[in-house]
Structure formats: C-alpha cells, structure tokens
C-alpha positions as CSV (number, residue, x, y, z in Angstrom):
1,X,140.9,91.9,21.9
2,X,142.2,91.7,18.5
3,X,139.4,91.4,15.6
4,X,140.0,87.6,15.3
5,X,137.5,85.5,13.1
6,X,136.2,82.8,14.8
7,X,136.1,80.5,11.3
8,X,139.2,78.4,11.4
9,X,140.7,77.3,8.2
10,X,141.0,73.5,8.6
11,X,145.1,73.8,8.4
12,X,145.6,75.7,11.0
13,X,143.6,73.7,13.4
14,X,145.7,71.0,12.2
15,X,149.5,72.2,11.4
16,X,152.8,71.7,13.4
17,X,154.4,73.8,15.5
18,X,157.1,76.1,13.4
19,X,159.2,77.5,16.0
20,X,161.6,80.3,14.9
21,X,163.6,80.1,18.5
22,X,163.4,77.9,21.6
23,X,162.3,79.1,24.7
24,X,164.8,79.4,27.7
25,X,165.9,76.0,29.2
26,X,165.6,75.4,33.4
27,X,166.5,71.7,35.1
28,X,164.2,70.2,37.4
29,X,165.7,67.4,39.9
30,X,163.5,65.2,41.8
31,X,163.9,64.0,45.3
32,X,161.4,61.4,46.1
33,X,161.8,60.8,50.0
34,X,160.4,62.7,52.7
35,X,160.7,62.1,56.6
36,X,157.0,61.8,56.9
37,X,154.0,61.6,54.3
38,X,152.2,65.1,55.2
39,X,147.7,63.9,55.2
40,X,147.9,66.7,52.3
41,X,150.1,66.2,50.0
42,X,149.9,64.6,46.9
43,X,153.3,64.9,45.4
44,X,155.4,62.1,44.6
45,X,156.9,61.3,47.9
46,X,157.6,58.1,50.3
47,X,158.3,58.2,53.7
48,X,161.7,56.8,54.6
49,X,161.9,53.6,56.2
50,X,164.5,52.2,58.7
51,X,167.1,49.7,58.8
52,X,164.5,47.5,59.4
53,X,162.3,48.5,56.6
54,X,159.6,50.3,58.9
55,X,158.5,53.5,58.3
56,X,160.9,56.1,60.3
57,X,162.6,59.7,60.2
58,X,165.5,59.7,59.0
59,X,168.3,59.4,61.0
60,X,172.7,60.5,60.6
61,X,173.6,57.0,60.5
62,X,170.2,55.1,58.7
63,X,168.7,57.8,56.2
64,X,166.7,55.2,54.9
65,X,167.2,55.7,51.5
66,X,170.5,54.8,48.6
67,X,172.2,58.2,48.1
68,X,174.9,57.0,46.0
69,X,172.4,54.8,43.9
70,X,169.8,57.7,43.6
71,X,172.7,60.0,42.6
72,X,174.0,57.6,40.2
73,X,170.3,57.0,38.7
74,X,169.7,60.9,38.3
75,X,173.3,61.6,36.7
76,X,172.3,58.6,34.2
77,X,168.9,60.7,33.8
78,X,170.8,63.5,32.5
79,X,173.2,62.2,30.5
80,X,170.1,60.5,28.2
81,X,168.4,64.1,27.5
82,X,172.0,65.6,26.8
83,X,171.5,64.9,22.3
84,X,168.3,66.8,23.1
85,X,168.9,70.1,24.6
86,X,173.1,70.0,23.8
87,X,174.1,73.6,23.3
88,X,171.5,75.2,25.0
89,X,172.2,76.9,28.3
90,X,170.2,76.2,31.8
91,X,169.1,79.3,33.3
92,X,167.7,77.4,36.8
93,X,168.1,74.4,38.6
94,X,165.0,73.5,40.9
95,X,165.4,70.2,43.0
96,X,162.5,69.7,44.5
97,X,160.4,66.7,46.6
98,X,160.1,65.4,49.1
99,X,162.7,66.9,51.0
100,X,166.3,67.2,49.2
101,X,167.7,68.3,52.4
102,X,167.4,65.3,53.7
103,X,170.8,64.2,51.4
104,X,174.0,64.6,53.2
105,X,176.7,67.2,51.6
106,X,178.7,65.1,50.3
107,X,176.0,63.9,47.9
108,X,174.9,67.3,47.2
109,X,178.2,68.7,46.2
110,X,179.1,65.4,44.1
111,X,175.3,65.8,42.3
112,X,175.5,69.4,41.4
113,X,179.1,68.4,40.2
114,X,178.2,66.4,37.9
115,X,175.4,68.5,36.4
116,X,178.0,71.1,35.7
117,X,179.9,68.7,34.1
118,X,177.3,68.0,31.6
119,X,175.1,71.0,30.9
120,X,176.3,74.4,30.3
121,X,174.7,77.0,33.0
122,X,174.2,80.3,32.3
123,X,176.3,82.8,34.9
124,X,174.7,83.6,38.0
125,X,172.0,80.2,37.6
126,X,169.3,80.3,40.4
127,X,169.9,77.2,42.1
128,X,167.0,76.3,44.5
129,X,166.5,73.8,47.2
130,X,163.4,73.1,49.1
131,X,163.8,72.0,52.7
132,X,161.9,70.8,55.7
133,X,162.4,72.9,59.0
134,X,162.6,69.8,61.1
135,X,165.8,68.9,58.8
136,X,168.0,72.3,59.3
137,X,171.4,72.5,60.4
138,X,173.8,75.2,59.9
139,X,176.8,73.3,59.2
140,X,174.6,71.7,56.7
141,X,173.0,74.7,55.4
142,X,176.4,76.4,54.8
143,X,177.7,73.3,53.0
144,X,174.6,73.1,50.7
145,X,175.9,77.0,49.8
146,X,179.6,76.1,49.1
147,X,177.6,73.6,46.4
148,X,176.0,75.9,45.0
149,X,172.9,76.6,46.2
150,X,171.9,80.0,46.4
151,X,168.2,80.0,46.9
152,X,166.3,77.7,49.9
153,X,162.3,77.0,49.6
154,X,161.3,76.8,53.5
155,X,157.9,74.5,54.1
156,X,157.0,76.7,57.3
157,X,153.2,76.3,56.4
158,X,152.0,77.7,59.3
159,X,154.2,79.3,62.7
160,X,151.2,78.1,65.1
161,X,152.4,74.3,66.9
162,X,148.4,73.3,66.6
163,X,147.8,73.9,63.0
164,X,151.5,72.4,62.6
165,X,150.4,69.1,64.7
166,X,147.2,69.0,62.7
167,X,148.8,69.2,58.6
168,X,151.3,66.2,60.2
169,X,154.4,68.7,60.0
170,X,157.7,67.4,61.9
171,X,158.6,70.8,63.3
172,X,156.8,73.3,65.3
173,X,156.6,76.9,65.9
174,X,159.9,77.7,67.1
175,X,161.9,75.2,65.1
176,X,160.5,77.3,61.9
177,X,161.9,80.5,62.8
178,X,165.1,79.0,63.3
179,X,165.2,77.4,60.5
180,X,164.3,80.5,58.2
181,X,166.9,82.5,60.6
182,X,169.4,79.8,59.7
183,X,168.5,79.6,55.9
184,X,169.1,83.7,55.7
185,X,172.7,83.6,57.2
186,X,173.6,81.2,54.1
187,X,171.6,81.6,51.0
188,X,171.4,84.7,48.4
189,X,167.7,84.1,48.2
190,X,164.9,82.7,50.7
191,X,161.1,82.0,50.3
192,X,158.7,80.9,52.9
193,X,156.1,78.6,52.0
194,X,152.7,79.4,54.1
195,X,149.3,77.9,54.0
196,X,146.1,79.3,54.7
197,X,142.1,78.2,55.2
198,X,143.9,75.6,57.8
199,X,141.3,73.2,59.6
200,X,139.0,75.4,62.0
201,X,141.9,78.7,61.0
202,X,140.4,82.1,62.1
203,X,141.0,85.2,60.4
204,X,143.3,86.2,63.8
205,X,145.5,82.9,63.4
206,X,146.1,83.5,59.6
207,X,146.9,87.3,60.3
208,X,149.5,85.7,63.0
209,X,151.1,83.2,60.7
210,X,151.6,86.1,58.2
211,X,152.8,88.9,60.6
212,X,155.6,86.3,61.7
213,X,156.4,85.3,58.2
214,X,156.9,89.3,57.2
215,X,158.9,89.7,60.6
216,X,162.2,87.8,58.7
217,X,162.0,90.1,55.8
218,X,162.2,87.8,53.0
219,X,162.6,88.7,49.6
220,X,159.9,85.9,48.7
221,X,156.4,84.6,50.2
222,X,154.9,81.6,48.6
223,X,151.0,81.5,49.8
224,X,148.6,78.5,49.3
225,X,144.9,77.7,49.8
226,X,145.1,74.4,51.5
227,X,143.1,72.2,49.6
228,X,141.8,68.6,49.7
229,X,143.3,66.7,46.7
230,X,142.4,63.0,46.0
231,X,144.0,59.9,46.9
232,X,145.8,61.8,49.9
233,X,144.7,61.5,53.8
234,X,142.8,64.6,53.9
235,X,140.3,63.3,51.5
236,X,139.4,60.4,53.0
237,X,139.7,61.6,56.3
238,X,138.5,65.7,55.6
239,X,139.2,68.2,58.6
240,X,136.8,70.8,59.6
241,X,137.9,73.5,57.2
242,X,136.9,77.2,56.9
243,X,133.8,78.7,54.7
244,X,133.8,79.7,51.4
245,X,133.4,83.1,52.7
246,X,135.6,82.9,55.6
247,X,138.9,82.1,53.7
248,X,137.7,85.0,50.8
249,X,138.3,86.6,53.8
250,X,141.7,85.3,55.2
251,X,142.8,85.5,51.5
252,X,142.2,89.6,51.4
253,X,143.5,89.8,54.6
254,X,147.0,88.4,53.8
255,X,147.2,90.0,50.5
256,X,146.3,94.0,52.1
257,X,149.4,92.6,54.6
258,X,151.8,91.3,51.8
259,X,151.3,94.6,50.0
260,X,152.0,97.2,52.6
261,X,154.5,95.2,53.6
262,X,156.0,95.8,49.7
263,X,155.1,92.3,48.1
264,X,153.8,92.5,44.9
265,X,151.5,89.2,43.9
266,X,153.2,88.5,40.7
267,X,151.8,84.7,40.6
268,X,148.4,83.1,41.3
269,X,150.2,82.0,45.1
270,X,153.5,84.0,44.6
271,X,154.6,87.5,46.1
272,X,158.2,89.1,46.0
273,X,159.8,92.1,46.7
274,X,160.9,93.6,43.7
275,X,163.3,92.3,41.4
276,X,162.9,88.7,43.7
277,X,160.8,86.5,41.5
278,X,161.3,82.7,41.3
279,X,163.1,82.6,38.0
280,X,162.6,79.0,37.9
281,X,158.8,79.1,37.9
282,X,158.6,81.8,36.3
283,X,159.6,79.9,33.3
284,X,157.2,77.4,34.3
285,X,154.6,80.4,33.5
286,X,155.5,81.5,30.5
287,X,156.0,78.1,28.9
288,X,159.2,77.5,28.8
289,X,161.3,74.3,28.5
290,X,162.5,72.4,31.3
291,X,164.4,69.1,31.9
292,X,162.6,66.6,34.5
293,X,164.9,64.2,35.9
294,X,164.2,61.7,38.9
295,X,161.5,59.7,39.8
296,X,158.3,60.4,39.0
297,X,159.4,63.8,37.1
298,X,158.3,65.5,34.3
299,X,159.6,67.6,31.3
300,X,159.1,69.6,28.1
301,X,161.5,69.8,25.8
302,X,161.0,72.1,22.4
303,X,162.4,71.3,19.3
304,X,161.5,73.5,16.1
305,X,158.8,71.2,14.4
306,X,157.5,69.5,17.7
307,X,157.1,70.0,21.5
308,X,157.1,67.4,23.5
309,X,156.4,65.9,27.1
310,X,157.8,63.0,29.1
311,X,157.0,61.3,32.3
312,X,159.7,59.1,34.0
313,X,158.2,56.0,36.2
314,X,157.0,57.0,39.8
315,X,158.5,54.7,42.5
316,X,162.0,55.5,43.5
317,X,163.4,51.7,43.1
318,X,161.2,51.3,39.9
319,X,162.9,54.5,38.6
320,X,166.8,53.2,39.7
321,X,166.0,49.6,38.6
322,X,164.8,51.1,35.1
323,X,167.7,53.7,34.8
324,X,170.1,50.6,35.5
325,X,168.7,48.4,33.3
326,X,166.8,49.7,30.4
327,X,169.1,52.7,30.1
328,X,166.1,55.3,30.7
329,X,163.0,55.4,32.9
330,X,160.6,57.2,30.9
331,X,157.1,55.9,30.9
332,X,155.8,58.3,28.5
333,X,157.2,60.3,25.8
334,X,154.7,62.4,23.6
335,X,154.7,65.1,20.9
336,X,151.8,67.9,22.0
337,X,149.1,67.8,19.2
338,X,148.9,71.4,17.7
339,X,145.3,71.1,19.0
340,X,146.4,71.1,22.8
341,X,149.3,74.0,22.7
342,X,146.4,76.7,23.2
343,X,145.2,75.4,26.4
344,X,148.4,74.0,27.7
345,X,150.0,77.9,26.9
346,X,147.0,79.5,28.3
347,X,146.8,77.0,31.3
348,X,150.2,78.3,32.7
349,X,150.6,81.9,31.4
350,X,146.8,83.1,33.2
351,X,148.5,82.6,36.6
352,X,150.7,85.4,35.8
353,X,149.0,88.4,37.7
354,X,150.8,90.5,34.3
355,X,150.2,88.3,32.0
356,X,152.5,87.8,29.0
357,X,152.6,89.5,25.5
358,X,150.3,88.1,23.4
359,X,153.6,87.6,20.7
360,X,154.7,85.3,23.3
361,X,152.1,82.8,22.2
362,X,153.4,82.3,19.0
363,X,157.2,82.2,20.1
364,X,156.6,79.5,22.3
365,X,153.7,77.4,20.8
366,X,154.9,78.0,17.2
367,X,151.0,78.8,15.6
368,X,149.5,82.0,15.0
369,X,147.3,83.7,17.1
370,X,144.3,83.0,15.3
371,X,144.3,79.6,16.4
372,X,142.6,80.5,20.0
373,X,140.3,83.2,18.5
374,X,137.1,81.5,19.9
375,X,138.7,81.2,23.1
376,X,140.3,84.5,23.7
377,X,136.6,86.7,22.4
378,X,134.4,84.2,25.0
379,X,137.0,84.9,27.2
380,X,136.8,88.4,27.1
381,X,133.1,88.7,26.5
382,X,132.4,87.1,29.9
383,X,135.5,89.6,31.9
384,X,138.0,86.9,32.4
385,X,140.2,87.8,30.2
386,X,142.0,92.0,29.6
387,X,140.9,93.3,26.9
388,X,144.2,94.9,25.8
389,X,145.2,93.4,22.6
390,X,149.4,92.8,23.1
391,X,148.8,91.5,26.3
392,X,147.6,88.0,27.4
393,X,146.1,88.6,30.9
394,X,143.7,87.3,33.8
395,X,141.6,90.2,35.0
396,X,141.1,90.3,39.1
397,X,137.4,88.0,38.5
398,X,139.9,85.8,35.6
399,X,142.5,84.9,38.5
400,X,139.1,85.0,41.3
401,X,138.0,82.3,38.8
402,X,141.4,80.8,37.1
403,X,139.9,77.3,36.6
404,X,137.0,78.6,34.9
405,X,139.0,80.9,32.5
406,X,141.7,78.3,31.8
407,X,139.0,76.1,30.8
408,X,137.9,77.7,27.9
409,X,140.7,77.1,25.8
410,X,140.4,73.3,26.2
C-alpha cells in the first residue's frame, strides 16, 4: 500500500465531501407482496391475502393486493426525487421484492411507462425483474418483454422438491426448469438464483442443484450461503444445517464447477459469463447512486457537497396512505457524515472479487485517500487487503473473511 501516515490532520477527519462528478445513477422499484413469506427471508415482503383478508396465493381474479393504487403510489415516489437527480441519466432499472411478477401486464407496461416519461434512460438500460417460478407464464413473460424488460432474476434456489418443500418455496423441481426454459425464450438476459448449505444438504445434492443450473446455459448464476437472519422463521425455528467445514466444502465444490463451466466469480455471490455482469449491482459495488422508490426502499443520492441516504416507511398501506397524503413517505433522510464514507465505500467495493481503483474512492466519496490510512495499512498488514497501491482489493483470505475486513474501516 501507498506510504500513508497514519496522523490525521483534524480537518480531514472532519471536512465535506467535494465531489468533482456524480457517480452513475440506477432506479430501484420495490414490490412488497409475495405469494408466500419464505421461513428465510428477511426482506420487506407480506404475503397476499384474499378477498377475505386471509392469508392466500394469489389468484387471476383476487391478487390480493391494489395494483392501480401501488402504481399510482410508486409514480408519485418518483416524481418527488425528480428536482434531485433531473438531468442525470438512469443506466438500470431493478424492481425487485417480493415478487413483481406477481403484477398483471397491464400494470407493468403502464409503470415502466410512466418512468420513461419522467427520467431520461440511457440507450440499451438493463431493465431487471425478479420472479418466482411458481408465478411463470409465457404469455405473461413475453408481455413483461414488449414492456421492456430485458433481464429476469429466477428464485430457483434449489432443483431438488425436498429442499424446495423445506425453504417454504411454492414450486418444485420441475416447475423451475420450466420456468428458466420459459424465461430464456423471452428475455436478453437470465440469472438463476441458487442456495447452498440447505438444511441436512450433502456435498452430492449441492453438486446436483448446480449441474442442473449449468445445464440451461445462463449467462448469470447468483449463489448464496443460506443463512439464518433474525426476526425471520428460521431463527426461531433453526433447521439442521450443514458444518462449518462441510459447506467450505459445498462452497469449493460449486465454484471448481462454475469455473470450468466458464463463470468467472466477479462478486462475493455472483458469477457470469463474460461480458454478463449485473450492471445494476454492480453499481451497487462501486458506490454508485441509486433511486429507491416503494415501500420499505432505500436510496443514495449524490450531490457535490453532500451524499445522502433515505428510507421510505415499510408497510405497503403505510407507504400508499403516506404518499397520498403527506406527499412523500420517507421516514429518514440523512446526509453521510464524512466520518462514515470510508467504511460505507469500503463495505460495498471489497465484495468485488477485482476490486476497484483506489482513484475511485475519491471520485465517489469526495475525500482523499489519506482519510482511511489506518484502515487500509492494518488491513494489509493482517492479508486482507492487496497490497497493490492503484487497486482497492479483497485478497482470497479478505473475501474468505469479508466481515472481518470490512470491519476495519468502521
């Protein structure tokens, strides 16, 4: 690393951001309802509930939720960040849950619509949708496409009907593969999200889930470590899961697959063939600005002296009710104190398997360097960190131990 004192002067520990440019620009669009409340998950989503008010899939004729309010709320959203980001393009639309393919159409086509009508998007703009396999349907699918969606985030998880039953999943084996074979007919771009270290999973089982996931050819694998996060199911009701050592096994396993199999781990959980990254999260990564509209959302928004954050409120009719009477729904809007930029930089830009220029930290924090000095020696000192002074970069034990080295910069 750089020769970088680790004797602050007091103004830089204390100065604002000076930006000289602001960082690319993605939307994020929140869809809160889901068929059923997966024991895992811990993301902002509420089952759908009936004509009767009962929980309940969703149904043709009783989706259990307001489309036209929800769309109404989330064009409102926009249209109150609009004097903050106007001129600036949008490089990538992400709408995320829940499960967005869950709305009809109709109210897909009039939502992404309206966006154009508001925000200028740069030509060829990823577009992303995730779905749930137990919601595909061609017709569907291919109307989603003539909307404008070019890119489809598949929650396979796992291929195997047991492990399916067990994480609470709507679909099973078979209905996955159709739904991925659907998903390719229409859509530029497809990943596959998989899980791994599954209740009682052997190193077999998670070879299997992978060798069907390669068998489609994707241009994009998302892989995650199933873990136990609070106030969800799993916590207070744990499942048998696999050792320590036993899913450092699974995890080596998959990755020797991915990569003869030409996917390059570009992200802590992400592989793609190359020239296939997720643009949208990439930008995520390397600290880039996004709008967060819907319930429960979240976004950062750069201007040149400040950079801010904002939450909007959580609950779907709390978040309408706000929108339609308040005019907004945030719950929080903050400028990041100087102090914080290191860590919240650092805490996204180590999952990066390259890393990013080390130039990049001032570009999008607006401080020099010197302000993470301590940080970035101890870092390397202990061999989390790449010693190779342009570069900002994890080394294999830094990602093996991500939460320790992202830590440091606290």
């Amino acid at each position: 690393m750089p020769n970088l004192t680790n004797t602050l002067p007091l103004s830089l520990l204390t100065q604002e951001p000076q930006l000289k440019a602001l960082p690319p620009l993605a939307l994020y669009i929140h869809f809160p309802w889901c068929e059923k409340k997966c024991p895992y998950c811990d993301f902002n989503s509420h089952q759908v509930k009936d004509v009767n008010g009962k929980g309940s899939a969703a149904t043709k004729n009783a989706p259990g939720f307001d489309e036209p309010r929800y769309i109404k709320a989330l064009i409102a959203d926009l249209e109150t960040e609009l004097p903050r980001i106007w001129g600036r393009q949008v490089h990538s639309i992400f709408i995320g849950g829940g499960t967005p393919s869950l709305l009809s159409p109709e109210g897909m086509n009039d939502l992404l619509s309206a966006v154009r009508a508001r925000i200028h998007l740069e030509p060829n703009c990823e577009i992303t949708m995730e779905a749930n396999p137990g919601s595909v349907e061609s017709e569907k699918f291919a109307a989603f496409a003539k909307s404008g969606i070019n890119r489809v985030s598949l929650g396979i998880q796992s291929f195997q009907d047991k492990q399916l039953k067990a994480l609470g999943r709507i679909h099973n084996g078979d209905e996955a593969k159709r739904a991925i074979a659907i998903a390719m007919e229409h859509f530029k771009s497809v990943n596959i999200d998989l899980m791994y270290g599954l209740p009682n999973q052997s190193l077999e089982a998670a070879k299997a889930d992978i060798e069907a996931a390669l068998a489609f050819k994707t241009p994009h694998l998302s892989l995650y470590n199933l873990t136990l996060e609070p106030n969800t199911y799993f916590a207070s009701f744990p499942p048998k899961l696999p050792s320590e050592d036993e899913i450092d096994a699974i995890f080596e396993q998959n990755l020797s697959l991915l990569n003869t199999a030409g996917y390059q781990r570009y992200e802590v959980s992400a592989y793609a063939k190359k020239g296939q990254e997720c643009k949208h999260n990439l930008n995520y990564w390397r600290f880039g600005d996004y709008i967060g509209i819907g319930a429960g959302a979240h976004g950062k928004i750069s201007l040149p002296d400040q950079i801010t954050r904002q939450v909007r409120e959580r609950h779907p009719e709390t978040y309408m009710q706000a929108i339609e009477t308040a005019g907004n729904a945030l719950i929080e809007a903050r400028a990041i104190p100087a102090k914080d930029l290191p860590f919240e930089f650092m805490l996204n830009v180590l999952r990066l398997t390259d890393g990013v220029e080390a130039a990049t930290f001032s570009e999008r924090t607006g401080l020099p360097i010197h302000v993470m000095a301590k940080g970035l020696e101890e870092a390397s000192k202990k061999g989390l960190l790449d010693t190779n002074p342009i570069r900002l970069k994890a080394t294999e034990q830094g990602l093996r131990y991500l939460n320790n080295l992202q830590e440091i910069f606290l």
